[in-house]
Each structure stands twice: as C-alpha cells, then as structure tokens.
LOBAPA-472784 format. One record per residue: z negated, y negated, x of N, C-alpha, C in turn. Coordinates in steps of 0.001 Angstrom, whole numbers, plus 500000, padded with zeros to 6 digits. Layout:
+--------+--------+--------+--------+--------+--------+--------+--------+--------+
|    n.z |    n.y |    n.x |   ca.z |   ca.y |   ca.x |    c.z |    c.y |    c.x |
+--------+--------+--------+--------+--------+--------+--------+--------+--------+
|      Z |      Y |      X |      Z |      Y |      X |      Z |      Y |      X |
...
+--------+--------+--------+--------+--------+--------+--------+--------+--------+
***
This chain:
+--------+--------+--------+--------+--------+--------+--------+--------+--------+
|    n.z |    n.y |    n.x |   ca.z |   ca.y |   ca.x |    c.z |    c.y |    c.x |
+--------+--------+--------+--------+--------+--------+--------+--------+--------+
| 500000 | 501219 | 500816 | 500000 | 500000 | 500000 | 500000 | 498738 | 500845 |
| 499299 | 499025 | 502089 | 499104 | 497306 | 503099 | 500565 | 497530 | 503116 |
| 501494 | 498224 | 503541 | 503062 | 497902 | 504382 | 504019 | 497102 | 503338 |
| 503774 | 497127 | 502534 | 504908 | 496335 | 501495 | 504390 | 494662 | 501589 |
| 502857 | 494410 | 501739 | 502373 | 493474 | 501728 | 502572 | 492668 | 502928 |
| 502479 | 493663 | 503770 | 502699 | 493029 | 505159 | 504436 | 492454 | 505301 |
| 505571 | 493132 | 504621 | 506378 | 493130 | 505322 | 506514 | 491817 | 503893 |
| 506169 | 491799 | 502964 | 506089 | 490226 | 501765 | 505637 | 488807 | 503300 |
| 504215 | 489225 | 503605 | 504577 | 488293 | 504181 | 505147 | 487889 | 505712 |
| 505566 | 489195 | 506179 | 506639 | 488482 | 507532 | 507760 | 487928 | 506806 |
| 508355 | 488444 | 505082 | 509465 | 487700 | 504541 | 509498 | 486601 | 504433 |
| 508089 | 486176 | 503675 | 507711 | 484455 | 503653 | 506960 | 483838 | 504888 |
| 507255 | 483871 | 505656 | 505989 | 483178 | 507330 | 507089 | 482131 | 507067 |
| 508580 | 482418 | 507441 | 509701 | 481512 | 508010 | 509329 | 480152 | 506768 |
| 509457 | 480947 | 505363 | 509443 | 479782 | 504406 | 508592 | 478985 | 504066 |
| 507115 | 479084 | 504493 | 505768 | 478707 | 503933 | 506031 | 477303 | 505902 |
| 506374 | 478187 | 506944 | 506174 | 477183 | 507505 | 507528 | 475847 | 507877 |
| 508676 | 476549 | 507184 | 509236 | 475185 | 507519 | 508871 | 474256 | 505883 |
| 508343 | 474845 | 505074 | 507506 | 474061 | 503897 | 506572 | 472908 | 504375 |
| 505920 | 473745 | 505756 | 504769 | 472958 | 506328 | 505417 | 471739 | 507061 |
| 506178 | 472088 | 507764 | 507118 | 471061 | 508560 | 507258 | 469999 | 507774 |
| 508018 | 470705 | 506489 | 508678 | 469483 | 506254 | 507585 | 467936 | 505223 |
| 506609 | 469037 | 504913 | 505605 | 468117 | 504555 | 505178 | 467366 | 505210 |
| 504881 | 467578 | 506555 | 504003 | 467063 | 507771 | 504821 | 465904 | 508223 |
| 506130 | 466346 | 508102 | 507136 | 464840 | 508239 | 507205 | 464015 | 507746 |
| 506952 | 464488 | 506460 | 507212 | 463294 | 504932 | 505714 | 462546 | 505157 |
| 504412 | 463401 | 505345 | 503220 | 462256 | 505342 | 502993 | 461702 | 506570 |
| 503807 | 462657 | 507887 | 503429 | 461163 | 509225 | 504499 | 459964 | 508615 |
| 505549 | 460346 | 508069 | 506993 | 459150 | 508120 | 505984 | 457897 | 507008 |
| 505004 | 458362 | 506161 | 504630 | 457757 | 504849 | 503105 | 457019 | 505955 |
| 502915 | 458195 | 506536 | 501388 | 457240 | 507014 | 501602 | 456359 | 508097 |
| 503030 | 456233 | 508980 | 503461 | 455545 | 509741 | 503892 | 453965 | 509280 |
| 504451 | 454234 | 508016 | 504744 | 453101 | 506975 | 503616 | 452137 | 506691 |
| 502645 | 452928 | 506267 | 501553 | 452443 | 505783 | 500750 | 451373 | 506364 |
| 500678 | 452121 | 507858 | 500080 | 451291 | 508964 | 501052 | 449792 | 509384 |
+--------+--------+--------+--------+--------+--------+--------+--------+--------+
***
C-alpha cells in the first residue's frame, strides 16, 4: 500500500515545487513593490 503513495508523490514533488517557485516570485516581486 506505501508504493502507490510513494510513487503519487515523486509524481507531484516536480508540481507542488515549481507551484512554490512561482509563488515565491509573485510575493518577493509584490514585497519588493511595496517597499
């Protein structure tokens, strides 16, 4: 039962972190503004 779970999330790592990226861009580009 872990191996299906595991291999769910090596499917999503790629997508959760360029999610992260692209957030992290949008609030330095917004908190850079700000200042």
């Amino acid at each position: 039962m872990s191996h299906p779970i595991l291999f769910k999330w090596k499917h999503f790592q790629p997508e959760i972190i360029l999610l992260n990226v692209r957030w992290y861009c949008r609030y330095a580009l917004s908190y850079r503004d700000l200042e």
